[in-house]
C-alpha positions in Angstrom: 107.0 96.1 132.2 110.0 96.6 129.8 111.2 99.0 127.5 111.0 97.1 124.2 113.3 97.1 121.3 110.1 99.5 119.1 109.8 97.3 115.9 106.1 99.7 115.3 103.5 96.9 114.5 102.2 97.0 110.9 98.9 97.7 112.1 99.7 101.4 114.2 103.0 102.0 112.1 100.9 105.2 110.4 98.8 106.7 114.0 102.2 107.2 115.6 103.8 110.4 116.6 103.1 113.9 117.3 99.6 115.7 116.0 97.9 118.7 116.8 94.2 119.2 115.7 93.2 121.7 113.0 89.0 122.0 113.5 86.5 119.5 114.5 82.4 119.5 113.1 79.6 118.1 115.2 76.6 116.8 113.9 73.3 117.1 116.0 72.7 113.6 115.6 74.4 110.6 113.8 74.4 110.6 109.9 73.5 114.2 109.7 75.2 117.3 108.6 77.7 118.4 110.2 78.0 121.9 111.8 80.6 124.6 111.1 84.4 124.1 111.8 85.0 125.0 115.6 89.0 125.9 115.6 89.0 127.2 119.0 90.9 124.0 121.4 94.4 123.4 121.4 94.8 120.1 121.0 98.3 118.0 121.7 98.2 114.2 121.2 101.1 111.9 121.3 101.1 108.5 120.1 103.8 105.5 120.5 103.3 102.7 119.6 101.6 101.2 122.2 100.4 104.5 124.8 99.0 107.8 124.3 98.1 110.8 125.9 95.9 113.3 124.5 95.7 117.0 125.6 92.6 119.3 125.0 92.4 123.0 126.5 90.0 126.2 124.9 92.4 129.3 123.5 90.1 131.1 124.9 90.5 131.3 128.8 87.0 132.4 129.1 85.2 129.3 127.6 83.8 127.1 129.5 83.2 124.0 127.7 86.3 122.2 125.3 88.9 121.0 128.1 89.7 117.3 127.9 92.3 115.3 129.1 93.2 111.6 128.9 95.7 108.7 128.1 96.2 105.0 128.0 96.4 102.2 124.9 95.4 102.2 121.2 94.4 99.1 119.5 93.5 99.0 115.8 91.0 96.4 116.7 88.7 94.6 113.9 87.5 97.1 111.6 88.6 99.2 108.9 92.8 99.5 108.2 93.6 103.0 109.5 91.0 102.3 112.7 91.7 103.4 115.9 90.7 102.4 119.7 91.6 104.4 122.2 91.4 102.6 125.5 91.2 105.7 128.3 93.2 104.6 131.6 93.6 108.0 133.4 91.3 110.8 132.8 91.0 114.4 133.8 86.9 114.2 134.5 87.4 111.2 136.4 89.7 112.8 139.1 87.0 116.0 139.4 83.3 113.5 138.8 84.6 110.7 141.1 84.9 110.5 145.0 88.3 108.7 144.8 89.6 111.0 142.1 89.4 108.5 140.0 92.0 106.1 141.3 89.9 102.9 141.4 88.9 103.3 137.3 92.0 104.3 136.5 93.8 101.1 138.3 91.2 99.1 137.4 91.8 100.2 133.9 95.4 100.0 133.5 95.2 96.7 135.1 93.1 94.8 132.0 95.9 97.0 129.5 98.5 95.4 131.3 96.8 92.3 131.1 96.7 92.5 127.1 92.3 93.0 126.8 91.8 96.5 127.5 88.7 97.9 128.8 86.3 98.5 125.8 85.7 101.9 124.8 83.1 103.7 122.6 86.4 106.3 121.3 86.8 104.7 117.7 88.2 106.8 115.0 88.6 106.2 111.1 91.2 107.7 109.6 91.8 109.0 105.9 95.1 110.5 104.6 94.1 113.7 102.7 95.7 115.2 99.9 95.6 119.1 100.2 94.2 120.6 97.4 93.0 124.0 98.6 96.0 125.7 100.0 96.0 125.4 103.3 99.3 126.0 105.4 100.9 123.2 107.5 102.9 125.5 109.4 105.0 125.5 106.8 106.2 122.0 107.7 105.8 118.7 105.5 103.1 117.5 108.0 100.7 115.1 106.9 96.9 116.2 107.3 94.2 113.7 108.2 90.9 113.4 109.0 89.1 111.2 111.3 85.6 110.0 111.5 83.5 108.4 114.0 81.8 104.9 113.2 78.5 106.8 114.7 78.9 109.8 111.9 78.9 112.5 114.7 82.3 114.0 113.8 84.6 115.2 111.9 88.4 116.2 113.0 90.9 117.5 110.7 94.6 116.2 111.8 97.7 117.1 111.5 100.6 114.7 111.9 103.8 116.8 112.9 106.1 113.8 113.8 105.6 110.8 112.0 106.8 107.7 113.4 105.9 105.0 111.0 108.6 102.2 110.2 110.9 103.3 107.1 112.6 100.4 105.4 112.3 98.4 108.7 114.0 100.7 111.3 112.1 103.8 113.4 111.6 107.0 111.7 111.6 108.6 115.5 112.1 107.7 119.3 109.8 107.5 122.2 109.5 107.8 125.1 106.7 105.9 127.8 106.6 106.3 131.4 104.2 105.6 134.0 104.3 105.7 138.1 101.6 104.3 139.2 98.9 105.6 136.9 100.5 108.5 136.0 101.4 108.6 132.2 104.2 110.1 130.5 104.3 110.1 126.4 107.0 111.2 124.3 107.6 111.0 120.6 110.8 112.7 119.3 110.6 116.2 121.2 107.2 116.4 121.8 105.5 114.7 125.1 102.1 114.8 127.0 101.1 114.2 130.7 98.1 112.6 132.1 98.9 112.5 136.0 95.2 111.8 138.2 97.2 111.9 141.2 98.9 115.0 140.8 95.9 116.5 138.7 98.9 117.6 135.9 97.5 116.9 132.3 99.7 119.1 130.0 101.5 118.9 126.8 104.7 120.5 125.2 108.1 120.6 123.7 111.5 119.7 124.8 113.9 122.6 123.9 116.9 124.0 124.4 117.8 125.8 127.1 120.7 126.9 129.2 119.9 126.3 132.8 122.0 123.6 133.4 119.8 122.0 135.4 120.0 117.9 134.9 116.9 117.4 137.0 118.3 115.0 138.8 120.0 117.7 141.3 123.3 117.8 138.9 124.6 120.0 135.8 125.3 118.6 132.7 126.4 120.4 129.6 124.7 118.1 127.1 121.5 117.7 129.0 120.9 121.6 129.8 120.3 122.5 126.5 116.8 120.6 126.7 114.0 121.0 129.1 110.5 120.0 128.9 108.6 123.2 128.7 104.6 123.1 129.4 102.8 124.4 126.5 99.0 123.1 126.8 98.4 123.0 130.3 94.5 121.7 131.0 94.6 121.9 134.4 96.0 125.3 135.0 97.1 127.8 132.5 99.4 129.1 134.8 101.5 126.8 134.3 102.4 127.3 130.6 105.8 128.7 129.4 107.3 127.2 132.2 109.5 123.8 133.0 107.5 120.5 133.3 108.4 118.9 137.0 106.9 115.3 137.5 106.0 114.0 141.2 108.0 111.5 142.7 111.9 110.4 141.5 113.1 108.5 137.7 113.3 105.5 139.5 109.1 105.2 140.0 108.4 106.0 136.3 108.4 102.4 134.7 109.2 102.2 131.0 106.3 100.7 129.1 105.8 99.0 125.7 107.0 100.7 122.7 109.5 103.1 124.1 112.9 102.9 122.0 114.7 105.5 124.0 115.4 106.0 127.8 116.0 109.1 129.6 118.9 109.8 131.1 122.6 112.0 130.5 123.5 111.6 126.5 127.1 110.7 126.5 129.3 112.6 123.8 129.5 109.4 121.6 125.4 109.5 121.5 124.2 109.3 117.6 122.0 112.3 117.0 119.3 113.6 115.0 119.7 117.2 114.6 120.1 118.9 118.1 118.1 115.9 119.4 120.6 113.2 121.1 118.7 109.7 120.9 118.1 109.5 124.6 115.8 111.8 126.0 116.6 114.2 128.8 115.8 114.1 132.6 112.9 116.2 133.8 112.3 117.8 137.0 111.1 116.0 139.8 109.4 117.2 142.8 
C-alpha cells in the first residue's frame, strides 16, 4: 500500500473532505414521516478519497444512546450520481459486542478492501446539494449544506461540508492524509482528521492547530512543526480526553500510507509551498 499521487476520481470528487452534521430525522418505519430534528450528537466525518472515518458522540454527557464510531472505504457503487457506500472496517460496537474485540471482522474486513471488493454494507446514502433559502448560519463559513437520504426512506441528515476537496481545474482543492497500523485508521483532510483505533479503543476526531510546545512528536523540537498539534475534539470513547493532544499507539514507521493520501507527515522544510498557516505536509503526532 502506497501513497498515491490523489487525482480524486470523478465519481467521489464531491463526498470529499471535512463535514460535521447539522440534525438528523427518523422515521418509524420506511416511507413514513419523519420525526422532529434531533441536533444533539456531535458528529466529525472525514472523507479522502478513498478512506473515512466517521465520529459520533451525544453533547450531552448524560445520554445514553447516540455514540458511534467507525471507518474504512467509500464506493459510489451502481446507483444514483451523488451515492455513497460506506464499507465499515473497524468499528467502536465491534470492540465492546465481540469477544475478540472485534479484531477478526475488522481484519477480515480490511482484508476484501484491500483486495479491491469490499465487504457489502447496508450504510448507503443519497446525497443532494441544497441551496439555503431560509437563513440558516454556516458558521459563518462558505460551507456547502447537504442532505442525505437513505434508499430505505428512514432518514434524513442535514450536512455540512467544511472542507471541500473536489478536483478544481484538474489539481486538488485540499491534502490528505491516510494511515493505518494494522487496523487502526487515521484520516485527515486539510486540518481536520479522525481516529478509528479497535486496538487501542481511541475513536476521536479534531483539529490540527497551532501551538507552541515544540514538541515534534517524534522525541525532537522543530520550530515549523510546533506550531501544529492534533488536538482531540470529539472523543467517543472518553470525554476526558478532549482539549488535549492526540497520541497514536505504536511509532510513524507502523502507520502505512493508503490510497488517496496526497501529503505525508513529517518536518515541513522552509521551502514547503503553503496554504495559509497550513504547510502542505502534515505534522507528526504523538506516539506512545
Amino acid at each position: 500500500m502506497r501513497a498515491s499521487s490523489n487525482r480524486v476520481t470523478d465519481d467521489l470528487d464531491w463526498i470529499v473532505g471535512a463535514w460535521t452534521r447539522a440534525y438528523i430525522r427518523r422515521a418509524a418505519a420506511p416511507g413514513g414521516p419523519l420525526g422532529p430534528r434531533d441536533t444533539g450528537v456531535d458528529v466529525r466525518y472525514v472523507q479522502t478519497p478513498w478512506a473515512f472515518v466517521d465520529i459520533r458522540r451525544p453533547t450531552d454527557a448524560a445520554r445514553l444512546d447516540g455514540t458511534l464510531a467507525f471507518g474504512g472505504v467509500t464506493t459510489r457503487g451502481d446507483g444514483a450520481e451523488r451515492e455513497a457506500h460506506w464499507h465499515t472496517c473497524v468499528d467502536i460496537e465491534w470492540r465492546i459486542d465481540e469477544a475478540d474485540g472485534g479484531a477478526a471482522r475488522s481484519a477480515a474486513a480490511w482484508a476484501a478492501a484491500d483486495a479491491g471488493s469490499p465487504l457489502p454494507t447496508p450504510d448507503v446514502g443519497h446525497f443532494t446539494r441544497l441551496i439555503e433559502s431560509d437563513g440558516e448560519s454556516s458558521g459563518g463559513r462558505d460551507d456547502e449544506a447537504w442532505i442525505e437520504v437513505d434508499p430505505e426512506a428512514t432518514l434524513e441528515e442535514k450536512w455540512l461540508h467544511h472542507v471541500v476537496g473536489s478536483v478544481v481545474e484538474g489539481k486538488e482543492a485540499c491534502h490528505f492524509l491516510a494511515r493505518r497500523r494494522g487496523t487502526a485508521l487515521l484520516v485527515a483532510a486539510e486540518t481536520q482528521w479522525a481516529l478509528a483505533d479497535g486496538t487501542s479503543g481511541r475513536f476521536a476526531a479534531g483539529t490540527i492547530v497551532r501551538s507552541g510546545s515544540g514538541d515534534r512528536g517524534d522525541g525532537g523540537s522543530d520550530a515549523t512543526q510546533s506550531k501544529r498539534t492534533w488536538r482531540i475534539e470529539v472523543c467517543a470513547d472518553d470525554r476526558a480526553l478532549e482539549g488535549t493532544t492526540l497520541c497514536l499507539s505504536g511509532s510513524a514507521e507502523e502507520w502505512v500510507a493508503l490510497r488517496g493520501e496526497s501529503r505525508e507527515w513529517g518536518v515541513a522544510s522552509s521551502s514547503s509551498a503553503a496554504v495559509g498557516d497550513n504547510a502542505v505536509v502534515f505534522p507528526l503526532p504523538l506516539f506512545s
